[in-house]
N, C-alpha and C positions, 0 to 999 in steps of 0.2 A: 504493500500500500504506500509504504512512504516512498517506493520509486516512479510509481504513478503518479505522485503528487509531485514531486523535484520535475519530473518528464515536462507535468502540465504546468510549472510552472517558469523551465526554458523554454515553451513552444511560446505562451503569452508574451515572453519577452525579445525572444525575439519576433513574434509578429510588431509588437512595439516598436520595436527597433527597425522595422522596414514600413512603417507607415507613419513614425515619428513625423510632426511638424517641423522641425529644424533640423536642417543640413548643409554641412559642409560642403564646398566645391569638388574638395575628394570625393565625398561621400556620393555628391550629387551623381559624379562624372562613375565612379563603379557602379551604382544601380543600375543606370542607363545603359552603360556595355555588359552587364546582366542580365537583361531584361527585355534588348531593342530586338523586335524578331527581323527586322534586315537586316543585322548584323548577323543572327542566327540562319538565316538565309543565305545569306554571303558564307558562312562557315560551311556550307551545306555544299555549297557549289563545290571550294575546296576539298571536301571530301571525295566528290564526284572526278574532279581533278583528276585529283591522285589516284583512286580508282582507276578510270581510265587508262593513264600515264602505265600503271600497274600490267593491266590488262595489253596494251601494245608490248612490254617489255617481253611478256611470256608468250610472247610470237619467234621469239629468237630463241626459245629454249625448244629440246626436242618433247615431240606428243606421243602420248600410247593410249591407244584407243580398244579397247574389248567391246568386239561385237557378234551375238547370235541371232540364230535361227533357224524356226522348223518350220517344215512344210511336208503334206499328205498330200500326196502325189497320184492321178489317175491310175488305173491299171492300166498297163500295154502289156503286148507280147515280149518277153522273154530274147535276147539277142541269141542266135541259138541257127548252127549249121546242121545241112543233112547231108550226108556219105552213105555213096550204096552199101558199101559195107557194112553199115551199121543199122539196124532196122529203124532206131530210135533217132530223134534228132540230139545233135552234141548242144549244150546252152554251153554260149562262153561267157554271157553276163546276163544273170537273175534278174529282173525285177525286181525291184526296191521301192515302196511306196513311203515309207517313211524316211527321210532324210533331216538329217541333225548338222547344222556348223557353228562352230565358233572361232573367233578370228582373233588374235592379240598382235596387233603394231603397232610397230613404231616410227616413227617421220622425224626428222632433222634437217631444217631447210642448210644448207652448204653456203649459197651463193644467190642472192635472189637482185643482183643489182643493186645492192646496200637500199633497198625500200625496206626490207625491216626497220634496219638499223636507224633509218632516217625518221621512219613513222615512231620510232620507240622514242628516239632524240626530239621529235616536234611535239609528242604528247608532254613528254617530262616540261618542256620549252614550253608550255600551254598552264604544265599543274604551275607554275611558277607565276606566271601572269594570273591566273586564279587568287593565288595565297599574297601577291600585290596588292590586286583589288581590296582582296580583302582584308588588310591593313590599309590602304585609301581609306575603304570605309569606315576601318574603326576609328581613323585620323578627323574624317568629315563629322563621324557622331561628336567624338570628342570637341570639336570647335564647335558644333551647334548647340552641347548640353553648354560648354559654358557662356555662349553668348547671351543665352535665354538666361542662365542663373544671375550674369551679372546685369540684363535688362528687368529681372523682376528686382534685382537691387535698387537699381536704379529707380522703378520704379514706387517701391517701396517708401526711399526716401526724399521721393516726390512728396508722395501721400504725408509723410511728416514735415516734410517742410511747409506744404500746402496748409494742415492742419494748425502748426504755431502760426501761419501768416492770419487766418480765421479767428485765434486767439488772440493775436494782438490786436487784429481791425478791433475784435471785439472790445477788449480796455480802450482804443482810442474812442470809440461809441461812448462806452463809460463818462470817458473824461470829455469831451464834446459838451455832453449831457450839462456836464453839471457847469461849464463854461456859460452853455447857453440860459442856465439858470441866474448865473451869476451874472446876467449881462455882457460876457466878453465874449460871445461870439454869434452867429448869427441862425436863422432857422437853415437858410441855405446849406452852411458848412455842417451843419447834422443831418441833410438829406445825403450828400453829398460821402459823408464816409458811410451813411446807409447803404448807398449804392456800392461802394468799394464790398462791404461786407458781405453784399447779394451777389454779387463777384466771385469775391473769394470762397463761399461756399461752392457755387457752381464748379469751381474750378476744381472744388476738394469732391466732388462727386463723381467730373471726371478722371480724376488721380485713383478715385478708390476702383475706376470701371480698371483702367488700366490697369490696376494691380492685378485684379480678377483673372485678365486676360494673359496679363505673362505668367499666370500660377498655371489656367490650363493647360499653355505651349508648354514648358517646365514639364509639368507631370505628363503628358503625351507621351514628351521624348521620355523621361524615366520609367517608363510602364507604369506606371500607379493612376489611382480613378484620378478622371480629370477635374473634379471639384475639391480632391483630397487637399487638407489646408498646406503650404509650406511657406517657410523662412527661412529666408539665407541666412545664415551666420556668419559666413566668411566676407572679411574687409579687404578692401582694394587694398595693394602694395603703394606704396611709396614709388613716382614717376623715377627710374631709373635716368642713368645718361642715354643718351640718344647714342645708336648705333655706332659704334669704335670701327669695326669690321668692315673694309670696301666694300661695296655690293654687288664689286664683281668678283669677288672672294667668295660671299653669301652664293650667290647664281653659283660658282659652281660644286659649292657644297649642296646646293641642292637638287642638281643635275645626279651625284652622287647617291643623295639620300630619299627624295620624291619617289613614292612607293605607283603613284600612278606612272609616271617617267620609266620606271622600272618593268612594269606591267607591259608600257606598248614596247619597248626595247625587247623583252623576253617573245614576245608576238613578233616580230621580227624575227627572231634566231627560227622562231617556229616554222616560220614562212619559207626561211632559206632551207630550213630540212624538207620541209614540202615541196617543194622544186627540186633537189633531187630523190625523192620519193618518186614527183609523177616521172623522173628522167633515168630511173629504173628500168620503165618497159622499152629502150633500148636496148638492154643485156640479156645472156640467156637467164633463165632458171632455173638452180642445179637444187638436187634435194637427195638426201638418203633414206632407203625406206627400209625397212624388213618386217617380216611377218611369220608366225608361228601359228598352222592350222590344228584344227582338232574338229574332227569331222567323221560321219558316221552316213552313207559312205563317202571315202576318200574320193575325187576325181582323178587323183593323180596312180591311183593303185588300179591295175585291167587284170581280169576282169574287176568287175562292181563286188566289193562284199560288204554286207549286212554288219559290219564293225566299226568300231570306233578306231581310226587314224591317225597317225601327227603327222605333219609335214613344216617344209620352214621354208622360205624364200629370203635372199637380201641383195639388194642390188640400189643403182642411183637410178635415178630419174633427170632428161634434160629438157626445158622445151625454149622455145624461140619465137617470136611472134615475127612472125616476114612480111606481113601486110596486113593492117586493122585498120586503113583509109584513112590515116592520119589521127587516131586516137592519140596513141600517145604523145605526137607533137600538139594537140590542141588542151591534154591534161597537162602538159608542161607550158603553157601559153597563159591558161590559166593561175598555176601557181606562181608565175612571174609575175603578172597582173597584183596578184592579192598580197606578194611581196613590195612591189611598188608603192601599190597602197598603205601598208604599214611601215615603211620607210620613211613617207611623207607626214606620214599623221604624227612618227617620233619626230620629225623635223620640227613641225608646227608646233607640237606639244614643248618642244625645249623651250622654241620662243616664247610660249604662252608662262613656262616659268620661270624664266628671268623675266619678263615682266609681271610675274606675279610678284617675284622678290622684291624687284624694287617698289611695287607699289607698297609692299605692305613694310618696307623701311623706310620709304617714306611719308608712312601713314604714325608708325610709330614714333620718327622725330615726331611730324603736327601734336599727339596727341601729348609728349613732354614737354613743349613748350606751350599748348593749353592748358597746361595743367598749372604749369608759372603765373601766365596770365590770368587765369581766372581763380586762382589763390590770390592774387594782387588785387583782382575785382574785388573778391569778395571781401576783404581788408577794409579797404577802401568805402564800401556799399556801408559796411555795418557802422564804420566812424559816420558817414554821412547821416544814416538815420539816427544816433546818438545823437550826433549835435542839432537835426533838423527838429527832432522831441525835445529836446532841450527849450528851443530856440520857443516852437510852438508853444510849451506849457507857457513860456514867458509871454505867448501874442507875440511873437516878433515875423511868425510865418504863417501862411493860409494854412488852409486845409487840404488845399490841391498840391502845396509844396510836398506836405509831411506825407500825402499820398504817395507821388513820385518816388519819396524816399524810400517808402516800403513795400515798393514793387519794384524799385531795383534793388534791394539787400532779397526781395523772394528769387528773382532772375539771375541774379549773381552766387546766390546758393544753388540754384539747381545746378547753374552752369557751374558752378568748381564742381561739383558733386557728379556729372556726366563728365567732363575731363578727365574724372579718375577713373569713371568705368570704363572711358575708352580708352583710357593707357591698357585697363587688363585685358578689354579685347583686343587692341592692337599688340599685345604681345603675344598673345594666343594667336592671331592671323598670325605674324611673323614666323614662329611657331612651326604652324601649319605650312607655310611657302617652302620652310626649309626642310621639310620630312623630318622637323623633331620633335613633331606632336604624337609624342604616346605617352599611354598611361596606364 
């Protein structure tokens, strides 16, 4: 009993612990590669790969095959001579109506114009572009779980920043109030941060939609229900230095390390073994065979007898194809074509990533030097509304100044606060450009 209870109560905890409300960027990013079935799909493929890959290799090995068979066979006559001498006729082979064989060979292709070898080599060349892919993929989840976790940040401390802006409209209402009681201010400037405050809720209504919306995306990508509540925990890093590393250093480490890049390069290799695959039916095809009978009756024993036999054969086999109206030059026509084509596509694909590189180093300086600048806004923003509340309690400013002020200390918080989350996606892009996004 007590092991039934310890049982029931690690199964609680850890259901707890996967449908918990707060999680880490870690935490985030292993559910989601636990749980995404297109990544489990992608995995699937790979298997199939190899398989495959598997299944060509054992073409190059030798086969033994065991095979029988009975058959009841009509009556005929008896094969059987007549001599005057003899009153009777002579049989030299009985009739046999039942007949038994069984067969065990063996096969060893020798020589098949290296089309084995070459289909074994472009399957393998194939499982390898598979098991690519499917690191791409697990590279693309990984940059889209953390994109969503640090836009539901983001969004998140919208919603708070939104919610203190609504708080504060709300004490300047207060104090308004009791101004215009006291004679120092006017009905106008208490409609007037009325309206700010009719505002600023709207605004916190749409912050709280947005929230809602990056929790769905979020839980999507992690398999979990998509209303299930979560919270990111994890805080932006500190805007690192901007890129040390030329970025034509970067490009070609990631000519090196780009797992897509990789994929169509290995389709390539595939393609050149598939051209001489179809350029096989050129050469002869030599094979070794032999066989061991066991048979009942023998064909090879005269006359026919009602017994079981063994017999054995081994010899090679050659054949030649002398005219097939240009087959084999148009399956070699073919595979040069589909080589072309993946030549090109690597060509194009290189260019596509060095200019992914440099975009996303260039994206990553912008987002550490907005990260300076809107720390400096927001510096800046908060002494101004300091001094402009100041100014106002005294009557020295309107109402429309002290407004200004506290819509840009709200504008200049979001923006430092998006500046950080874009440094940690553009360091995750970067990441990604150079194939050293795993995790």
């Amino acid at each position: 009993m007590k092991r039934v209870v310890l049982f029931l109560v690690a199964a609680a905890a850890s259901a707890l612990a996967q449908t918990r409300d707060t999680l880490t960027l870690d935490e985030a990013v292993a559910q989601g590669l636990s749980s995404s079935r297109t990544l489990q799909a992608s995995a699937a493929r790979v298997d199939g790969a190899e398989a495959r890959a598997a299944e060509v290799r054992a073409g190059l090995l030798p086969s033994v095959k065991l095979e029988g068979s009975y058959k009841r066979l009509s009556d005929v006559d008896p094969f059987q001579v007549s001599l005057p001498i003899f009153p009777q006729p002579i049989v030299i082979s009985p009739t046999i109506l039942d007949n038994t064989n069984l067969r065990l060979g063996l096969q060893q292709p020798l020589f098949t114009g290296f089309r084995l070898a070459s289909n074994a080599e472009a399957a393998d060349r194939l499982a390898e572009a598979t098991r690519s892919d499917h690191a791409n993929d697990r590279a693309d989840l990984v940059l889209n779980i953390t994109a969503a976790y640090w836009t539901l940040y983001q969004t998140r401390e919208t919603e708070r920043f939104v919610n203190d802006n609504v708080h504060r409209i709300e004490g300047y209402v207060r104090d308004i109030g009791n101004l215009l009681n006291a004679g120092m201010a006017t009905r106008n400037d208490a409609l007037k941060m009325d309206v700010q405050l009719s505002t600023a809720r709207l605004a916190l209504i749409d912050a709280r939609n947005d929230v809602a919306l990056a929790v769905m995306n979020l839980n999507t990508l992690l398999g979990r229900d998509v209303e299930a509540p979560l919270v990111p925990s994890s805080q932006p890093g500190a805007a690192d230095d901007s890129v040390t590393t030329p970025v034509d250093a970067l490009t070609r480490n990631a000519f090196a390390s780009r797992s897509d890049l990789q994929a169509v390069a290995s389709r390539v290799e595939a393609s050149r073994a598939g051209v001489r695959a179809a350029q096989a039916g050129w050469w002869p095809q030599l094979s070794f065979a032999a066989n061991y009978y066991y048979a009942r009756p023998n064909s090879r024993y005269m006359p026919a007898r009602d017994e079981f036999k063994s017999t054995w054969d081994v010899g090679v086999m050659l054949s030649l194809d002398v005219w097939n109206w240009g087959q084999t030059a148009r399956q070699t026509d073919q595979a040069e074509a589909t080589l072309r084509q993946n030549e090109l596509m690597y060509a194009q694909m290189r260019d596509g990533v060095a200019l992914d590189v440099h975009r996303a180093a260039l994206q990553m300086q912008r987002s550490r030097e907005r990260c300076d600048v809107a720390g400096i806004g927001l510096q800046q923003a908060r002494e101004n509304l300091r001094v402009t509340t100041d100014r106002f309690q005294r009557g020295l400013v309107t109402v429309s100044e002290l407004r200004d002020a506290e819509v840009a200390l709200l504008q200049a918080t979001i923006t430092q606060s998006g500046a950080r989350v874009e440094t940690e996606i553009s360091r995750t892009r970067l990441a990604r450009a150079l194939g050293n996004l795993a995790r």
